[in-house]
TIPA-42971 format. One line per field, with one value per residue (C-alpha): residue number from 1; residue in three letters; x, y, z. Coordinates in steps of 0.5 Angstrom, whole numbers, plus 500, padded with zeros to 3 digits. Example, Ala and Ser with C-alpha at 12.3 -4.5 7.8 and 13.67 -1.06 7.14 Angstrom:
2
pos	c(1:2)
code	c(ALA:SER)
xx	c(525:527)
yy	c(491:498)
zz	c(516:514)
//
This chain:
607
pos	c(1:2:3:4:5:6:7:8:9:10:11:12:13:14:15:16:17:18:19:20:21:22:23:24:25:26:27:28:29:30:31:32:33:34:35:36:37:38:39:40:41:42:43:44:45:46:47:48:49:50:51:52:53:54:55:56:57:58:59:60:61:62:63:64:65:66:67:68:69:70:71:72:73:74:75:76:77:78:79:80:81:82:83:84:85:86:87:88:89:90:91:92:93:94:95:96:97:98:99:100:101:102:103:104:105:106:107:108:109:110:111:112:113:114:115:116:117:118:119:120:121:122:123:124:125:126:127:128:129:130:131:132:133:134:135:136:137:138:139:140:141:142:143:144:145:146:147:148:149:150:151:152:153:154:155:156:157:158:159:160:161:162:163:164:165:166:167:168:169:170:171:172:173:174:175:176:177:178:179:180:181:182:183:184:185:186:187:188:189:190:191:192:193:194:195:196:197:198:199:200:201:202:203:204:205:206:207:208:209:210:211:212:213:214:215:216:217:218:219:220:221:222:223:224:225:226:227:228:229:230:231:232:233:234:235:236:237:238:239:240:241:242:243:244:245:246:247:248:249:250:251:252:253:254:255:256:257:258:259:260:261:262:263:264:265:266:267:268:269:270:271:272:273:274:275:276:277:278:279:280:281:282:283:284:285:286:287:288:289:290:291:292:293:294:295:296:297:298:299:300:301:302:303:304:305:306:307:308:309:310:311:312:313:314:315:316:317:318:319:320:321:322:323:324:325:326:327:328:329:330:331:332:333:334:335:336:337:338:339:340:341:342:343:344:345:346:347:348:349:350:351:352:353:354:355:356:357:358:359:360:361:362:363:364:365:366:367:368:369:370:371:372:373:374:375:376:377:378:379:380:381:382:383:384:385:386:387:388:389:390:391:392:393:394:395:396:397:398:399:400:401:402:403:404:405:406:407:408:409:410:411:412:413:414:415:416:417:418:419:420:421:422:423:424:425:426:427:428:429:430:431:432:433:434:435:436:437:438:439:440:441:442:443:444:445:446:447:448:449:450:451:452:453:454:455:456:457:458:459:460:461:462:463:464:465:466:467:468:469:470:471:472:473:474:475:476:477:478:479:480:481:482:483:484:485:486:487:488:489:490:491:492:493:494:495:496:497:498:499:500:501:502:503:504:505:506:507:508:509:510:511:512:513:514:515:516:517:518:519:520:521:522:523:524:525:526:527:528:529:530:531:532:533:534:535:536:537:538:539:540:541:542:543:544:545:546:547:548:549:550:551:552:553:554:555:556:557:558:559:560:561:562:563:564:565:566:567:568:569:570:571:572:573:574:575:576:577:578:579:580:581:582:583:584:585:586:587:588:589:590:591:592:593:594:595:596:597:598:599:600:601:602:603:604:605:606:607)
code	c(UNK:UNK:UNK:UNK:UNK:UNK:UNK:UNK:UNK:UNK:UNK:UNK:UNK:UNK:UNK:UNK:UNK:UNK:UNK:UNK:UNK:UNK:UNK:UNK:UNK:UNK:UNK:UNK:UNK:UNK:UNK:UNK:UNK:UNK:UNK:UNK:UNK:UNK:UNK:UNK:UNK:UNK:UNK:UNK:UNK:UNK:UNK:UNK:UNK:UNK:UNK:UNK:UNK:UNK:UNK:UNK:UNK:UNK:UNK:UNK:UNK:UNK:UNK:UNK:UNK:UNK:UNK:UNK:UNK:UNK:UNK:UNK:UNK:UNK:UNK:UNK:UNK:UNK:UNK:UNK:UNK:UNK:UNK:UNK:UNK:UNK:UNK:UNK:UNK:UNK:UNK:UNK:UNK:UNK:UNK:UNK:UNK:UNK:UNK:UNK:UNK:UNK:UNK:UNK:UNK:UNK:UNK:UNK:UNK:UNK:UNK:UNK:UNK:UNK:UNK:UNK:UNK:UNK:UNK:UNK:UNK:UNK:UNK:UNK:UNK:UNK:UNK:UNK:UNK:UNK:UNK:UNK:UNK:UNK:UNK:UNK:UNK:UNK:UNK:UNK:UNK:UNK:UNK:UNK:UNK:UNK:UNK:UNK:UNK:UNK:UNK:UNK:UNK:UNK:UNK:UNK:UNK:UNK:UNK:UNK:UNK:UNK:UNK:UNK:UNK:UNK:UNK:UNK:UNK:UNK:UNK:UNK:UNK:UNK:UNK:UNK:UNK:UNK:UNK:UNK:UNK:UNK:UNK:UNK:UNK:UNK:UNK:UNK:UNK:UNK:UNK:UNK:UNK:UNK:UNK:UNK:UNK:UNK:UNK:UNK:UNK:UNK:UNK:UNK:UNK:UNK:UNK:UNK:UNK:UNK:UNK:UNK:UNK:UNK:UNK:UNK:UNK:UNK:UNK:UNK:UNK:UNK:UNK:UNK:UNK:UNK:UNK:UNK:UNK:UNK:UNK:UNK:UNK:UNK:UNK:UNK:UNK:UNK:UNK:UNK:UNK:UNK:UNK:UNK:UNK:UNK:UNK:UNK:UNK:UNK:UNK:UNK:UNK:UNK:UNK:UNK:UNK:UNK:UNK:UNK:UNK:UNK:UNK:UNK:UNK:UNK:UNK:UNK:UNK:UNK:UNK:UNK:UNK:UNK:UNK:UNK:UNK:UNK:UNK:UNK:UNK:UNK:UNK:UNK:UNK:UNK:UNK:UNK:UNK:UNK:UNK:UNK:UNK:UNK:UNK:UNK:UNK:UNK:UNK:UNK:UNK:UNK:UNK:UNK:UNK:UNK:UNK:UNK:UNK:UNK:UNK:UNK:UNK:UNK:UNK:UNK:UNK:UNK:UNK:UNK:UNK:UNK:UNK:UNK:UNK:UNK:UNK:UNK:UNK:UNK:UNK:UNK:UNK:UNK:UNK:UNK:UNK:UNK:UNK:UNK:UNK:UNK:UNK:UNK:UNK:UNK:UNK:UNK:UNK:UNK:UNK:UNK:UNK:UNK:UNK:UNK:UNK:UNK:UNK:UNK:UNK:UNK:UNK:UNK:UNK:UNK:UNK:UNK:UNK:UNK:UNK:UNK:UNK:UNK:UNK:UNK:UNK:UNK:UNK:UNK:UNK:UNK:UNK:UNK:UNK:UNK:UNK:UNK:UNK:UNK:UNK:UNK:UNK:UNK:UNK:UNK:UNK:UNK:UNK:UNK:UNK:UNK:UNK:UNK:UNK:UNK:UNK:UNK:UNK:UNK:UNK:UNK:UNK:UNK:UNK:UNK:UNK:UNK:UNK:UNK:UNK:UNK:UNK:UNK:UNK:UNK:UNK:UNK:UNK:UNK:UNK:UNK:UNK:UNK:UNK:UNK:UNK:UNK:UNK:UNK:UNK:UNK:UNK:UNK:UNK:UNK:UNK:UNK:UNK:UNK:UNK:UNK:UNK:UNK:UNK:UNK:UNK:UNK:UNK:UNK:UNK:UNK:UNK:UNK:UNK:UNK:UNK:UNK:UNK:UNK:UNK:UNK:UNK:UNK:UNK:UNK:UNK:UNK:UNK:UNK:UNK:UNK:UNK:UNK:UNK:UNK:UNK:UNK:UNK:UNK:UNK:UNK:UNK:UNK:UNK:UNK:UNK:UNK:UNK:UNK:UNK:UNK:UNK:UNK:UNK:UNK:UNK:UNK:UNK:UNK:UNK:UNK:UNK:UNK:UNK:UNK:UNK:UNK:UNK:UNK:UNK:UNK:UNK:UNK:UNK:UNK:UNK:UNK:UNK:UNK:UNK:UNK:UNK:UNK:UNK:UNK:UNK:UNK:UNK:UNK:UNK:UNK:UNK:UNK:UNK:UNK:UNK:UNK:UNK:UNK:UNK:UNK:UNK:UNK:UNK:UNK:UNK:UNK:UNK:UNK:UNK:UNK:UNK:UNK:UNK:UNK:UNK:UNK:UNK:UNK:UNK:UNK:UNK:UNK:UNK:UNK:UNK:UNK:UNK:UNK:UNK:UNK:UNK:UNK:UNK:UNK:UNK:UNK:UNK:UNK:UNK:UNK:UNK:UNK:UNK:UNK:UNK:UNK:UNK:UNK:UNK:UNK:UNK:UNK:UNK:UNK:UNK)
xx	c(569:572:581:578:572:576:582:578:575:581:584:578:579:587:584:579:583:590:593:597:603:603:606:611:614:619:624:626:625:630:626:621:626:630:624:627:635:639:645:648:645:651:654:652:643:645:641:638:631:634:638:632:629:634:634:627:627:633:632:626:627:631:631:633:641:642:639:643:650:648:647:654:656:657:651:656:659:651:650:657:656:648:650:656:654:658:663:658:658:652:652:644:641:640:633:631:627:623:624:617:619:621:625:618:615:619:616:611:604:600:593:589:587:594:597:591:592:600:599:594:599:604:602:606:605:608:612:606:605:597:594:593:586:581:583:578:581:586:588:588:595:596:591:593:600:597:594:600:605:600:599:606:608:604:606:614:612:609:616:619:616:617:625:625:622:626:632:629:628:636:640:646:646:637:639:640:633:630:633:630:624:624:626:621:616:618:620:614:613:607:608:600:603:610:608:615:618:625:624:623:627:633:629:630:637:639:635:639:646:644:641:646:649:649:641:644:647:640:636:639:639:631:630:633:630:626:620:620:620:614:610:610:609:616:616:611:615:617:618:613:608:611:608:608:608:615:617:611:613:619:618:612:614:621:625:621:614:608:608:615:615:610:607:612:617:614:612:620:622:618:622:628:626:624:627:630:626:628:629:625:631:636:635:636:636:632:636:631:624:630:628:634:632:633:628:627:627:627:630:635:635:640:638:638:637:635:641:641:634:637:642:638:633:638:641:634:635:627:630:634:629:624:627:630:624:621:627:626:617:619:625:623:615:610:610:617:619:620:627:628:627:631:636:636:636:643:646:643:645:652:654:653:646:650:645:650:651:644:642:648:645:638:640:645:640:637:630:630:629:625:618:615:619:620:614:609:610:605:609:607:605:611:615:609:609:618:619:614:620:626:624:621:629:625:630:627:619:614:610:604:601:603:607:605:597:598:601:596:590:593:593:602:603:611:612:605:604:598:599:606:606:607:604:602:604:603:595:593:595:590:583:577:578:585:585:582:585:592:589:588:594:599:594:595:602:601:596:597:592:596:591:586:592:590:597:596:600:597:590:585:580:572:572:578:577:569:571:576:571:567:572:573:565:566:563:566:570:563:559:565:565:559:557:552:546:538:536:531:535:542:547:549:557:554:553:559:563:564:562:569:571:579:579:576:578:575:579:585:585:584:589:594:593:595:601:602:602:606:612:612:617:612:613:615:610:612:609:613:618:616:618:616:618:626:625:622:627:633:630:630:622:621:614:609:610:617:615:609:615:620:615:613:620:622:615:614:617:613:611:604:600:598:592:593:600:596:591:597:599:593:590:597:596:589:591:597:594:600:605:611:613:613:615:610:603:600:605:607:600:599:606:603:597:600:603:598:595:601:601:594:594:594:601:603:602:607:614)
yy	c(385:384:387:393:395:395:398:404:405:407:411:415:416:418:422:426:427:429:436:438:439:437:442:436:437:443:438:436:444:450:455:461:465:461:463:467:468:465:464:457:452:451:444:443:444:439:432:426:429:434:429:426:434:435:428:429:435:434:428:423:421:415:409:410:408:413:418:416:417:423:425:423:428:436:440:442:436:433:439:439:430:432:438:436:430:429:425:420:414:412:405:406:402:407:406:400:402:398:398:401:407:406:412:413:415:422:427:423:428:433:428:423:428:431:423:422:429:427:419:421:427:422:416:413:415:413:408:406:404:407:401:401:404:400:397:398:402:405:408:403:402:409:410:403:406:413:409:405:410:414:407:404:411:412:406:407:413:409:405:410:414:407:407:415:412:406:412:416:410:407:412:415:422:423:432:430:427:431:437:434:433:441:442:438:441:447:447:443:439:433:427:428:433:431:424:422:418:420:427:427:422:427:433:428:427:434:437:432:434:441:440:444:447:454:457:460:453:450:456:455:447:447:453:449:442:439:437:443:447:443:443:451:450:454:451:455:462:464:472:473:471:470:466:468:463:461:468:468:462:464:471:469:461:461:467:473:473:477:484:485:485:488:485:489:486:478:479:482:476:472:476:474:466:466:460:457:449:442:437:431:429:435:442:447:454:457:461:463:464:468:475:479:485:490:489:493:488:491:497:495:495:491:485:480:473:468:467:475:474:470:475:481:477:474:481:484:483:481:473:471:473:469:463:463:464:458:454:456:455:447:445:449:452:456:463:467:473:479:479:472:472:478:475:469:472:477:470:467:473:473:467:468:464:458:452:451:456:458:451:450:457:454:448:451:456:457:458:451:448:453:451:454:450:443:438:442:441:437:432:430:425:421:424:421:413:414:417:410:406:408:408:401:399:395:392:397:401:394:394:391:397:400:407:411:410:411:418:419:418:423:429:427:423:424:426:429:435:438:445:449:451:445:442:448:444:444:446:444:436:436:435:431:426:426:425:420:416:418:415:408:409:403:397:395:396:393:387:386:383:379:375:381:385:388:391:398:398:392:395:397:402:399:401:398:391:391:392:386:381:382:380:374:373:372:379:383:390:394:391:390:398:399:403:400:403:401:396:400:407:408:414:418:416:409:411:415:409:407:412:415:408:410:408:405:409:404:398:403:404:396:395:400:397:390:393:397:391:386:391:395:391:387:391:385:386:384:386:389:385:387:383:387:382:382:390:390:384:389:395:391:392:388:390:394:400:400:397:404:408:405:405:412:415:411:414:420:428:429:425:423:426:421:420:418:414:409:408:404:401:399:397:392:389:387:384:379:379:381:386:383:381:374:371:367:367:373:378:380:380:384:389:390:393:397:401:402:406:410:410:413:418:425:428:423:427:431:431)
zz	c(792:785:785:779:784:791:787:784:791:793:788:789:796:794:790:795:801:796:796:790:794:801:806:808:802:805:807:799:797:799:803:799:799:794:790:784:786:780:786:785:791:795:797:803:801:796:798:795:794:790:786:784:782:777:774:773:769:766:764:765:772:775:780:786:785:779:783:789:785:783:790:792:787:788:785:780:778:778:773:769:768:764:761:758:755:750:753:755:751:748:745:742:736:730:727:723:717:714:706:705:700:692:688:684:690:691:691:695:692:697:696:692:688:685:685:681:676:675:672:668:665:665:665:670:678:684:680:677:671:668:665:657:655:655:662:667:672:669:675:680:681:682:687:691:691:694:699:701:702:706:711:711:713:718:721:720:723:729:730:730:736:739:737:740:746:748:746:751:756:755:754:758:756:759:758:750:749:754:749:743:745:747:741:738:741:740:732:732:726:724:720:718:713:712:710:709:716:713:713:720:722:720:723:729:728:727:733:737:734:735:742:746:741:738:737:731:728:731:726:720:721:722:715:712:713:708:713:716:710:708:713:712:705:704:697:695:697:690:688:684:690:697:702:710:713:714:717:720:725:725:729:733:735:733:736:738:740:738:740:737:730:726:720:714:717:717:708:709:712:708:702:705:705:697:693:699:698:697:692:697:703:701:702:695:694:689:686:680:686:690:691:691:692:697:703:710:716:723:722:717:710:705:700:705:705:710:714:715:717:722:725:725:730:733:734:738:745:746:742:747:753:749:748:754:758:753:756:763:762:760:765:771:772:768:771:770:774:769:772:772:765:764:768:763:757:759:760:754:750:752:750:744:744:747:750:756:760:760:763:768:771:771:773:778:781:787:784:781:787:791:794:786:782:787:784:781:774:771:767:760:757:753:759:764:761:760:768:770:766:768:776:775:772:766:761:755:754:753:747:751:751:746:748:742:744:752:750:744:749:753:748:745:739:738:730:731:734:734:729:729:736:739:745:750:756:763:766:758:760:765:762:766:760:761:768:769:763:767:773:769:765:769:770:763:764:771:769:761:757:753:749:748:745:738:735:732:726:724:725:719:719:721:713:710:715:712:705:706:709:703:698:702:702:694:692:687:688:686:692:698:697:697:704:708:706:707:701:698:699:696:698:693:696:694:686:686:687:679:676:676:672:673:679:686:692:697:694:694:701:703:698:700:707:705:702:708:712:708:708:714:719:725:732:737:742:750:756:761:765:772:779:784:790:787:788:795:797:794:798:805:804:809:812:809:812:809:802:802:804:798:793:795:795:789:784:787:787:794:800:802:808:813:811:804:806:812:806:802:808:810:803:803:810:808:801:805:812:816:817:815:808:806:799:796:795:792:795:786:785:791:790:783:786:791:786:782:787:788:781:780:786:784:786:782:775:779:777)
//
């Protein structure tokens, strides 16, 4: 039996005989009655296990001797170490940019159609020049750049999730990233309408500063962020005709929550935001397009502005209750007990909307390691694949395969979330498509294919690649874009296509693609440096009862059942003939295996 069949037969067996959580898992969590009491864990129920929990949801997981020094220390001091993360140096690179953007690209046009409208106004777009008349498209350079800036920034954005990623993997300050991503997700904000990697680079930048800080200051920051305010079209909320999306998700998503506003209060709030827009990169406010008027916003009446906005909803109980409750739904579990979230919120409230003091109270807290919280959340994608990393004690995050399709396959494209709410997490995670993608998701980390590796920032669309295939066949732009159509029929796509004389949209998309390629910095693509054997040597792993038991505490949040755990043993025993470990032979190979079984076990989407 081939090693992918005799592999598959086993993580069907794991995943039949699997509990979610197993019964033995009492010995890492505290006791049911540690369910919903807030009180601080003692010194004395502190233990390795729970270490590895907190570094788990504060962070993204750890390998055995980080977890084993954060051990060594208090709860208190574990907590205060993550929490107060400031004083940690952190000597992580800034991104690389590529040089992709020209100062004729700002402001980059919403769609084809309006790059097309603007050259043919002005007689320049995007930096390009419309050709004299007379020339035969005219307009093509301008459609060339529109294609161009679309692509390169897709890519740059691609690049961009990887250095996140290699952040999220390398630092020292793991709450700091696991903060930004929260945030992130809950300020969400996608590139596929910003179309401008450097807006979210900056949202990035400023979420990360304002991570553990005050929400108030948080606010302000996000409405005034230029890709933000895009992505809600706060640009097109002028007086005469506000728009509502902006106060909308601030009071439904942002702060509040529906049920505790009413729909005056979302135009009133929309009223308040008039004029406040962006010159590309900076944030203006418009003092023209500023309703100035007097407006009745949650019971009060004055004429407010944003910021005052901002203070009134910040004044009403219900925000802090809301977003402490988000706040405990992403770092503990999915359900909150209604005095729990009360609880929270008073504490939230208190101190002045202060990040840290309602995080050491999470992650301080009885709760946090009582039965319902211990290993039950369903880790995210990009949390997922990062946590994989980091227990393997890799030197940084491989690009074969490559991170942002791991975790886009699995439902999280970091700069690109799936609409302004974000990603739903928790049960939503888990499809029948996704499970079993998740179940295969580390051979191709385990066992990388090297040479059938197509990198994703130099891919073309079947489309654009066919069009390119033509022009080096010798056919003219009129035939290479063409679509491929029955000889004695022609699609009416097909006549389109010269009819407008300005321009070929087809050839502007292989254009811009090539362009895109030639500007954009090339990914350095590398498998992930795995040594297995130096780890199971280092673990004094010297059997294979000891190497199952090692990869097991090291990868998973709970223990195995008997069951599930003597078919790893035995699955290891019969790959090497024998009990003991012996260096040589196929032991990598078969060490490599191994893991990936325990990393295709069900319990192991638990963290």
């Amino acid at each position: 039996m081939s090693r992918p069949a005799m592999t598959a037969l086993l993580v069907v067996a794991l995943c039949a005989t699997a509990r979610t959580v197993p019964s033995d898992n009492a010995m890492a969590a505290g006791p049911v009655d540690w369910t919903g009491d807030l009180s601080p864990i003692a010194a004395s129920d502190w233990s390795y296990e729970r270490a590895a929990h907190l570094i788990e949801r504060a962070g993204f997981g750890a390998a055995p001797d980080e977890v084993a020094r954060l051990a060594a220390l208090t709860p208190r001091q574990a907590v205060d170490e993550l929490v107060d993360y400031e004083s940690i140096a952190n000597d992580l690179k800034p991104f690389d940019e590529s040089v992709i953007w020209d100062p004729g690209m700002d402001p980059f046009p919403p769609s084809r159609a309006e790059a097309v409208r603007i050259a043919r106004e002005r007689g320049v777009g995007l930096g390009e020049k419309v050709l004299p008349e007379g020339a035969q498209r005219r307009l093509q350079p301008v459609v060339d750049k529109f294609f161009y800036g679309l692509y390169a920034n897709a890519i740059e954005t691609q690049r961009l999730g990887l250095w996140w990623a290699n952040r999220m993997f390398s630092t020292r300050r793991p709450l700091e990233e696991k903060l930004t991503l929260f945030w992130h997700g809950h300020f969400a904000t996608g590139e596929n309408k910003v179309r401008d990697y450097r807006m979210m680079i900056r949202q990035n930048e400023m979420l990360r500063a304002r991570a553990s800080g005050a929400f108030r200051d948080l606010l302000v920051g996000i409405l005034k962020d230029p890709a933000m305010l895009v992505y809600l079209d706060n640009g097109e909320n002028v007086k005469k005709h506000p728009n509502e999306n902006f106060g909308r998700e601030l009071l439904e998503l942002f702060t509040m929550g529906v049920g505790n506003y009413t729909e005056r209060d979302v135009r009133e709030a929309a009223r308040a935001f008039t004029g406040w827009t962006n010159d590309v990169l900076a944030f203006r406010f418009d003092a023209d397009q500023h309703d100035f008027g007097q407006k009745t916003f949650l019971g009060r009446t004055g004429t407010f502005d944003g910021e005052d906005i901002i203070d009134a909803i910040l004044a009403q109980p219900v925000t802090a209750e809301f977003v402490a409750a988000k706040v405990y739904r992403f770092f503990v579990r999915d359900e909150i007990a209604g005095p729990v979230k009360a609880d929270l919120g008073r504490t939230y409230r208190d101190s002045g909307y202060q990040m840290k003091p309602l995080l050491k109270r999470i992650f301080l807290s009885k709760d946090f390691y009582s039965p319902s919280a211990f290993a039950t959340q369903i880790k995210s994608p990009v949390h997922l694949v990062v946590s994989t990393y980091r227990k393997m004690s890799l030197g940084q995050v491989p690009t074969i395969p490559d991170f942002g399709r791991m975790t886009s396959g699995l439902g999280q494209s970091l700069f690109d979330p799936p609409n302004v709410a974000g990603w739903a997490g928790g049960r939503t995670w888990i499809t029948p498509s996704t499970l079993l993608n998740r179940g295969n998701l580390f051979r191709s980390v385990l066992f990388p294919d090297v040479k059938g590796f197509r990198p994703p920032d130099r891919a073309m669309s079947a489309t654009d690649a066919r069009v390119g295939q033509r022009f080096v066949e010798g056919l003219s732009m009129t035939e290479a874009t063409r679509e491929d159509v029955d000889p004695k029929t022609m699609a009416e796509s097909n006549m389109m296509v010269d009819r407008d004389e300005d321009y070929n949209t087809r050839y502007g998309g292989y254009k811009g693609n090539l362009l895109a390629f030639e500007r954009t910095k090339l990914i350095p693509r590398s498998p992930a440096k795995i040594d297995l054997t130096a780890m199971v040597r280092a673990a004094g792993a010297d059997t294979v009862d000891k190497v199952v038991d090692h990869f097991v505490r090291r990868f998973l949040s709970v223990t195995l059942g008997d069951r599930e755990r003597g078919l790893l043993v035995e699955f290891l025993r019969g790959k090497l003939g024998s009990s003991t470990i012996q260096p040589g032979g196929k032991l990598e190979e078969s060490l490599r295996e191994l893991l990936y079984l325990v990393l295709s076990a069900p319990e192991y989407q638990m963290g």
